[in-house]
C-alpha positions as CSV (number, residue, x, y, z in Angstrom):
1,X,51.7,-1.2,45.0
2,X,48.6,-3.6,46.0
3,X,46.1,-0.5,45.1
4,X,47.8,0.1,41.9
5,X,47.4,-3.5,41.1
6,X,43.8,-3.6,42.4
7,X,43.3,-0.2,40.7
8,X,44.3,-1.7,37.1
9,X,42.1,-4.6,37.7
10,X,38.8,-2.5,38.3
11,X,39.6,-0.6,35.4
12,X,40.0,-3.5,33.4
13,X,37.4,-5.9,34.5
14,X,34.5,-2.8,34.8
15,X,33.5,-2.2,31.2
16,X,32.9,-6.2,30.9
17,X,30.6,-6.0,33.8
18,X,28.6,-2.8,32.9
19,X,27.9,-5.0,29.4
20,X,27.2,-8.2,31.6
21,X,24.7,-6.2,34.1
22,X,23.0,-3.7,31.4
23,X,19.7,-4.6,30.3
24,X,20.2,-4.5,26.1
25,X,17.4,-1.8,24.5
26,X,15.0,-3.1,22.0
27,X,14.3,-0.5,19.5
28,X,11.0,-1.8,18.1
29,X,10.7,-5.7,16.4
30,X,12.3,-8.7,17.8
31,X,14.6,-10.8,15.5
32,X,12.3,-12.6,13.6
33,X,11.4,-12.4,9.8
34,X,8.2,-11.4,9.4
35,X,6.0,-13.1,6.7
36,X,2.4,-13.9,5.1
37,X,0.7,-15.8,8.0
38,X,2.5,-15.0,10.9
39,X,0.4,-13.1,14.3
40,X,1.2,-11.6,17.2
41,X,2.9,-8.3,18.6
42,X,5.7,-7.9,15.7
43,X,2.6,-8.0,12.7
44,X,1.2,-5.5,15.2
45,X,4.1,-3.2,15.2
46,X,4.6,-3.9,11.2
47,X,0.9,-2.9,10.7
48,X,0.7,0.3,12.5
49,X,4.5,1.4,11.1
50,X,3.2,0.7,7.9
51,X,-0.1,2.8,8.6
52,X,1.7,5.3,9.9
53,X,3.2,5.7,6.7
54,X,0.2,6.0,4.8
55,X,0.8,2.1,3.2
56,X,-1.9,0.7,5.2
57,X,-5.1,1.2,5.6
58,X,-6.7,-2.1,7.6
59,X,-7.5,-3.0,11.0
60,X,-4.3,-3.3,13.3
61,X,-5.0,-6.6,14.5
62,X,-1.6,-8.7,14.6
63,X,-2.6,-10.9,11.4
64,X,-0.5,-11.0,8.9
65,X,-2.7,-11.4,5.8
66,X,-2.2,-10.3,2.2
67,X,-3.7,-6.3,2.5
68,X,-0.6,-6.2,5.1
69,X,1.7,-8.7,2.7
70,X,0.8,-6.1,-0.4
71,X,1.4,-2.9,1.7
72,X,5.0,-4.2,2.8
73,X,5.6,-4.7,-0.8
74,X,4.6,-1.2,-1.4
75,X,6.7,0.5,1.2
76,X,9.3,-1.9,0.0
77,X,9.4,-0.7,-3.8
78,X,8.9,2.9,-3.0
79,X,12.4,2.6,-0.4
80,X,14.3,0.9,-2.5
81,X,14.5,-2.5,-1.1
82,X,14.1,-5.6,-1.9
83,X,10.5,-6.2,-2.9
84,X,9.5,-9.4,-1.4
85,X,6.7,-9.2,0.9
86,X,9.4,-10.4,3.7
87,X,10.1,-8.0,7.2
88,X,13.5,-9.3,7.3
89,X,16.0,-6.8,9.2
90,X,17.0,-4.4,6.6
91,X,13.0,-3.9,5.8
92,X,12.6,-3.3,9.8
93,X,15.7,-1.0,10.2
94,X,14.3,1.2,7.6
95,X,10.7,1.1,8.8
96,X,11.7,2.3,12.3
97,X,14.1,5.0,11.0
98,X,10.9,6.2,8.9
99,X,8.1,5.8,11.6
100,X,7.0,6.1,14.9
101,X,4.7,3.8,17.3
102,X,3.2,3.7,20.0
103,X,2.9,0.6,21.5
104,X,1.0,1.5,24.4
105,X,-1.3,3.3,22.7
106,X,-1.9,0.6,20.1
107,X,-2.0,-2.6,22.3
108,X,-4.4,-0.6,24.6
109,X,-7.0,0.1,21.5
110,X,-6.9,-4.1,20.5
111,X,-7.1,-4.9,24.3
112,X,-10.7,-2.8,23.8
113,X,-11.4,-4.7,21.1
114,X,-11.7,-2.5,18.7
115,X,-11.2,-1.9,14.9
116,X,-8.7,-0.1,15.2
117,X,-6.5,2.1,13.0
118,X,-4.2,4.5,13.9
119,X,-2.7,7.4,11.9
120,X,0.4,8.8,12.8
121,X,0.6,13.0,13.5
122,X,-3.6,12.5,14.0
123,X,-5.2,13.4,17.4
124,X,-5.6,10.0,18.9
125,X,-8.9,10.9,19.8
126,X,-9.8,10.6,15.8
127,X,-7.8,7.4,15.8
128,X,-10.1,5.1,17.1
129,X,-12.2,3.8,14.3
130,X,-12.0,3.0,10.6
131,X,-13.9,5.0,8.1
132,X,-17.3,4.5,7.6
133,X,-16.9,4.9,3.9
134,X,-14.9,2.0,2.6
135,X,-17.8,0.2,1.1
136,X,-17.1,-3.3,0.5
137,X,-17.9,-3.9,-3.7
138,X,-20.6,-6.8,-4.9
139,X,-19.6,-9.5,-6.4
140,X,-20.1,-7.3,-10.1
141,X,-17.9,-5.2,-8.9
142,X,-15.2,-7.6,-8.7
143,X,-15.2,-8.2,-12.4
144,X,-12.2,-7.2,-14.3
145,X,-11.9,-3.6,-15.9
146,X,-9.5,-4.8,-18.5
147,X,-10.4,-8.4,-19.1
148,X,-8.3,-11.1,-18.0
149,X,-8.4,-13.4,-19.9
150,X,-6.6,-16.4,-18.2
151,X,-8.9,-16.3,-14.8
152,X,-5.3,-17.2,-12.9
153,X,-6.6,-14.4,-10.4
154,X,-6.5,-16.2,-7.4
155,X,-3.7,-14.7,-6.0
156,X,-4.6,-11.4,-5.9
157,X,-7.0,-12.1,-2.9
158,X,-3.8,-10.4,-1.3
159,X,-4.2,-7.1,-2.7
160,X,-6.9,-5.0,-0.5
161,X,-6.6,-2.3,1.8
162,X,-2.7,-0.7,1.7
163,X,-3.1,3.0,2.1
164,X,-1.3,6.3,0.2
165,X,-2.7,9.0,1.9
166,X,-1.0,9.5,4.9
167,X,2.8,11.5,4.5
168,X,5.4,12.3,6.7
169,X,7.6,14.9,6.0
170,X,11.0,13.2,7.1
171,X,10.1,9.8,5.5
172,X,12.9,8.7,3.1
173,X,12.1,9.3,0.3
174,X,9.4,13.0,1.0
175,X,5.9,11.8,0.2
176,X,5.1,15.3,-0.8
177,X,1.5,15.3,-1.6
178,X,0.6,16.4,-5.1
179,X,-2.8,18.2,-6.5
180,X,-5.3,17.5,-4.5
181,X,-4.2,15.8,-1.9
182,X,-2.5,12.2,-3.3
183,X,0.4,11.3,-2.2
184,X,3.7,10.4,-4.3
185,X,2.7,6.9,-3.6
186,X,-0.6,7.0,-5.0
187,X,1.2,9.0,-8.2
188,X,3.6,5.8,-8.4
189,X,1.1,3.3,-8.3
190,X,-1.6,4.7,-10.7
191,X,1.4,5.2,-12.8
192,X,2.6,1.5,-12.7
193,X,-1.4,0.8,-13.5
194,X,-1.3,2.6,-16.5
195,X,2.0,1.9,-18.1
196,X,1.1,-1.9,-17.6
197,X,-2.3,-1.5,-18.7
198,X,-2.1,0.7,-21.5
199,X,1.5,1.4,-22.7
200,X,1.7,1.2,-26.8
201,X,-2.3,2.9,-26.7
202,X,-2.8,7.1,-27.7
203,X,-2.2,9.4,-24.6
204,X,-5.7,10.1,-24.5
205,X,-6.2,6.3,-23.9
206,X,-3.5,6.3,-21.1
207,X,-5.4,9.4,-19.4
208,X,-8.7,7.9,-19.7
209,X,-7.3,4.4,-18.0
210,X,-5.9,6.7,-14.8
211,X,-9.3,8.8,-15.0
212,X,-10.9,5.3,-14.5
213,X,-9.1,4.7,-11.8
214,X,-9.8,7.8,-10.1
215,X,-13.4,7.7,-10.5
216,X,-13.3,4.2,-8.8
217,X,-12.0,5.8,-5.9
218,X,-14.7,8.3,-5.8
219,X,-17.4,5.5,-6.1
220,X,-19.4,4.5,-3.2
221,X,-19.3,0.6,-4.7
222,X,-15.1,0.6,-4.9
223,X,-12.2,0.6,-2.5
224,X,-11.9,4.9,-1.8
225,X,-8.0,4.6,-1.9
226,X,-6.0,4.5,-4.8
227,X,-4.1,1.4,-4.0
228,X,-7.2,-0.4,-2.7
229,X,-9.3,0.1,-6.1
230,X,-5.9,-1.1,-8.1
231,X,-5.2,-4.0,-6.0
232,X,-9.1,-5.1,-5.4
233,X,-9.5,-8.8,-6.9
234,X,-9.6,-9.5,-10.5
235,X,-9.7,-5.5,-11.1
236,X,-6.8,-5.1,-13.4
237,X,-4.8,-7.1,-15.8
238,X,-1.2,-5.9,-15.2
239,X,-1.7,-6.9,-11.5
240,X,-2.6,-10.6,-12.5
241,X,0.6,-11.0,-14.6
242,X,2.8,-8.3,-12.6
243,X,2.8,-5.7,-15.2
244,X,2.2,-3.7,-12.3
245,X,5.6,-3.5,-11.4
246,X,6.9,-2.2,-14.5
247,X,8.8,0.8,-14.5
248,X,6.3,3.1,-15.7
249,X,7.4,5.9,-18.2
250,X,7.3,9.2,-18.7
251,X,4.6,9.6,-20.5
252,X,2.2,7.2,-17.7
253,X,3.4,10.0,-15.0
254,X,2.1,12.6,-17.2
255,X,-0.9,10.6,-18.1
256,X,-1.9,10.6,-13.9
257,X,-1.3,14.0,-13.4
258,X,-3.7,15.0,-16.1
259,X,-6.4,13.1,-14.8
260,X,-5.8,14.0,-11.1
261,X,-6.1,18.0,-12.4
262,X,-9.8,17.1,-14.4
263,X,-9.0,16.0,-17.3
264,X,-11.2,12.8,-17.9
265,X,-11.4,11.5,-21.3
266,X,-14.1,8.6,-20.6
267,X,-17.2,10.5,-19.3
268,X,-16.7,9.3,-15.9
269,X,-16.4,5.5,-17.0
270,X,-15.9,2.9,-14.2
271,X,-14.9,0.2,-16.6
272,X,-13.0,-0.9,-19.3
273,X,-12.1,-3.7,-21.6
274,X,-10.7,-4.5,-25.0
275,X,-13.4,-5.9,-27.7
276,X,-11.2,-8.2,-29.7
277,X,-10.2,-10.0,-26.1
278,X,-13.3,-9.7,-23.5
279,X,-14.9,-12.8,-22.8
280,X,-17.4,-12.1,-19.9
281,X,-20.8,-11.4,-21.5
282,X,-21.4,-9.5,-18.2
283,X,-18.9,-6.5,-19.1
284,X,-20.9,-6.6,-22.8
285,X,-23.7,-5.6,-20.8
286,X,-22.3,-2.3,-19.0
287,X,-23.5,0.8,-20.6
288,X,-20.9,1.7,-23.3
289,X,-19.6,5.3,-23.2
290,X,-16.9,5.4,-25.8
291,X,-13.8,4.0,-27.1
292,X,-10.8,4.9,-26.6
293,X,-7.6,3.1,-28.8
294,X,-8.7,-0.4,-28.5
295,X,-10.3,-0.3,-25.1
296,X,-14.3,0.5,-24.7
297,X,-15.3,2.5,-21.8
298,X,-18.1,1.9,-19.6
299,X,-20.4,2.6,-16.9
């Protein structure tokens, strides 16, 4: 009868001391919210998730700043969550479900101190470095396409350096990549540009805004990502008042795609800007090509 007794009591008590005695697994992030100015391991993590995802295209260095706040906002809108720049834990759930890391592998490349990036699916080997080719613009550069008119562009310091390139094929939703070679982020994003920037102007004016855009990338003197170019200071209107994230329509989608297959209306413009609003005497000075609706196009 004692053993019985002693019996139930094992059974009883174990299952509260295997919880007690078992170290709890941390899958990736500790419990904080992560936000605009905050360091250390968890940015790191966020960074290279966010890279691996193809919404990021910096240096992995554990510093929060604004090319990571607008590539959280990116992945954000594109999941369906709440788009506020904010790694709270529904944001974090859904970024590990969606990515890997490799936290050895990442910590060891900052402990060498380099620039490091890392792309996941690549060889590590070609991980190592960021490209050579993402030319910082002059200060002319910086000057608005479409010009704003209000100046009140000092937020969009924040904007630089989130990344659409990189796909994975289990990521919810599938960033299929489209004609040659954008992703369905880059598609979504060019088509928020041009719905904010030219919705109400002819189709061929819509086309010629995304062919702008896409010869930007191909410039040596602009950001060579989509989102970089859109989000570079000062470079578009819709971003400074948040046209940007519009829902674009159908006929913005359609607009992309015919410039990403070779359709450019402009005559490989770089810039733009409406006559009856521009104010800077500098874009008066660009080489005009041709207008389109009410914008001019430029080299």
């Amino acid at each position: 009868m004692k053993q019985l007794k002693l019996m139930i009591i094992l059974v009883t008590c174990l299952p509260l001391f295997l919880v007690y005695v078992q170290p709890s697994e941390v899958k990736g992030f500790t419990s904080q919210v992560i936000q605009h100015g905050a360091t250390g391991n968890d940015v790191i993590e966020l960074q290279a998730r966010l890279q691996y995802l193809g919404f990021y295209n910096g240096n992995i260095d554990g510093v929060f700043g604004w090319g990571t706040y607008w590539a959280l906002r990116n992945f954000q809108y594109e999941f369906g969550l709440d788009i506020d720049g904010l790694a709270g834990e529904e944001t974090k759930a859904k970024l590990t479900k969606a990515s890997n890391y490799d936290k050895n592998y990442v910590i060891e490349q900052i402990e060498k101190g380099k620039d490091f990036t890392h792309y996941g699916g690549v060889d590590k080997n070609k991980q190592t470095e960021p490209s050579k080719n993402n030319k910082k613009p002059n200060n002319q550069n910086n000057t608005s396409a479409n010009e704003n008119n209000n100046n009140n562009s000092a937020n969009q310091d924040q904007n630089k350096n989130t990344d659409s390139t990189t796909n994975e094929k289990d990521m919810e939703p599938t960033a299929v990549n489209v004609p040659q070679g954008f992703s369905q982020n880059d598609i979504t994003l060019m088509a928020n540009a041009v719905h904010g920037e030219a919705r109400g102007e002819p189709y061929e004016g819509q086309v010629a805004v995304a062919a702008v855009i896409l010869n930007r990338v191909e410039s040596p003197t602009f950001p060579n990502t989509v989102s970089g170019v859109i989000f570079e200071p000062r470079a578009f209107t819709a971003v400074s008042d948040g046209q940007i994230w519009l829902t674009p329509n159908d006929s913005a989608r359609r607009a992309v795609l015919d410039a990403i297959n070779g359709w450019d209306p402009t005559g490989e413009a770089i810039y733009y800007f409406n006559p009856n609003t521009a104010t800077s005497s500098w874009i008066w000075s660009r080489p005009q090509i041709k207008q389109i609706g009410k914008h001019i196009f430029c080299m």
